[in-house]
C-alpha positions in Angstrom: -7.1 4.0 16.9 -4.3 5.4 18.8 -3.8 9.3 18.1 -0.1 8.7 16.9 -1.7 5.8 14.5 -4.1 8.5 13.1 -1.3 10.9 12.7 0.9 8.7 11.1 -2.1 7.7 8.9 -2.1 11.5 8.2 1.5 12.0 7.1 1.4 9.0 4.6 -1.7 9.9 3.2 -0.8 13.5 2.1 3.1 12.0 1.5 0.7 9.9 -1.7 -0.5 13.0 -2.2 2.5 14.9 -3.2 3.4 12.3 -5.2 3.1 13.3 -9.0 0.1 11.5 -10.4 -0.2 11.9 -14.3 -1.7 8.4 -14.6 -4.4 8.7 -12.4 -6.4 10.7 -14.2 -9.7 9.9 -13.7 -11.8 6.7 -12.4 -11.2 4.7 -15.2 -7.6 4.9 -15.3 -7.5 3.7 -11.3 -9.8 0.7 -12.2 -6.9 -0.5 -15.0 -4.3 0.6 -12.3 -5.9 -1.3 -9.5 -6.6 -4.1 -12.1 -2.8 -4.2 -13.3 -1.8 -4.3 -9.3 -4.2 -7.0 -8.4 -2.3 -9.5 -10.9 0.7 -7.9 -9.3 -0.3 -9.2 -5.9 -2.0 -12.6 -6.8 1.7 -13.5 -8.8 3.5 -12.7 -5.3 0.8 -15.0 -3.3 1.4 -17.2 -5.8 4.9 -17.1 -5.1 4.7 -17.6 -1.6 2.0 -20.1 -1.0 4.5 -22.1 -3.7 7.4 -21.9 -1.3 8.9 -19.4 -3.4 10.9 -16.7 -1.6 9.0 -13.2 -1.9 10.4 -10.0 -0.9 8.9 -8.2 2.0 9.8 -5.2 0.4 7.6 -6.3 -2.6 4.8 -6.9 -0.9 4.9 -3.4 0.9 5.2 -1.6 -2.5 2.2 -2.9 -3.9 0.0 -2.2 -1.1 2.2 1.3 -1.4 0.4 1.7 -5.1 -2.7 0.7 -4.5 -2.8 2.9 -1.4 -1.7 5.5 -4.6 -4.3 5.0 -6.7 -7.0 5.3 -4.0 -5.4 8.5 -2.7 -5.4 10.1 -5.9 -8.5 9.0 -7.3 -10.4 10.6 -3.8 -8.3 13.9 -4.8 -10.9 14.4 -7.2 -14.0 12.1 -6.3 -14.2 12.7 -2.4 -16.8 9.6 -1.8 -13.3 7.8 -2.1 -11.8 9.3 1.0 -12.6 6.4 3.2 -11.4 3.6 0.9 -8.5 5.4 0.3 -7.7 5.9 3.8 -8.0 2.3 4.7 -5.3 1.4 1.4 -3.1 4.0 3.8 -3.9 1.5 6.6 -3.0 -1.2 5.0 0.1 0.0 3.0 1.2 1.4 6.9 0.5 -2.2 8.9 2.2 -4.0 6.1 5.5 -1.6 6.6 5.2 -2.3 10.7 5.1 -5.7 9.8 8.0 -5.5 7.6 9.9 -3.7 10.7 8.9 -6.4 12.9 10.1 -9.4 10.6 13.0 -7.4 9.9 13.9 -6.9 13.5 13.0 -10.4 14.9 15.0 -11.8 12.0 18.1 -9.6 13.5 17.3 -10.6 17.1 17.9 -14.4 15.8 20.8 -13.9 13.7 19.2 -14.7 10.5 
């Protein structure tokens, strides 16, 4: 990984960190979160696979949460630090691809 990808890794990570977390409060309460966002995503697949028009934006946020939950649960249960730092990953290549879609879309007039 480039040193600017790990650094930007960095900064998001610890930005989910700041972010108040009263509903995170333990293991159990990520695995109903991370349940609850699961449906969350399948509904948007869903959607798109049917043709439907999905947000970019939508998608984004709910790799955004997840990324949440896992930051928050490895807060307190550090053999979480790795899967939460991939949910980071993920959340951060999802918003580049947003920004690429966003700026090809521009580039064609759409």
């Amino acid at each position: 990984m480039h040193q600017d990808q790990g650094d930007s890794v960095e900064q998001a990570y610890d930005y989910l960190l700041r972010q108040p977390s009263p509903i995170v409060g333990g293991p159990l309460d990520a695995l109903q979160l991370m349940a609850e966002l699961e449906v969350e995503t399948d509904e948007l697949l869903t959607r798109a696979m049917s043709g439907e028009h999905v947000e970019l934006d939508d998608i984004a946020g709910a790799e955004r949460r997840r990324a949440f939950v896992w930051v928050h649960l490895a807060k307190d249960l550090p053999q979480f630090h790795t899967r939460a730092r991939t949910a980071v990953e993920a959340w951060q290549r999802t918003e580049a691809r947003i920004i690429t879609a966003v700026g090809a879309a521009a580039r064609s007039g759409r």
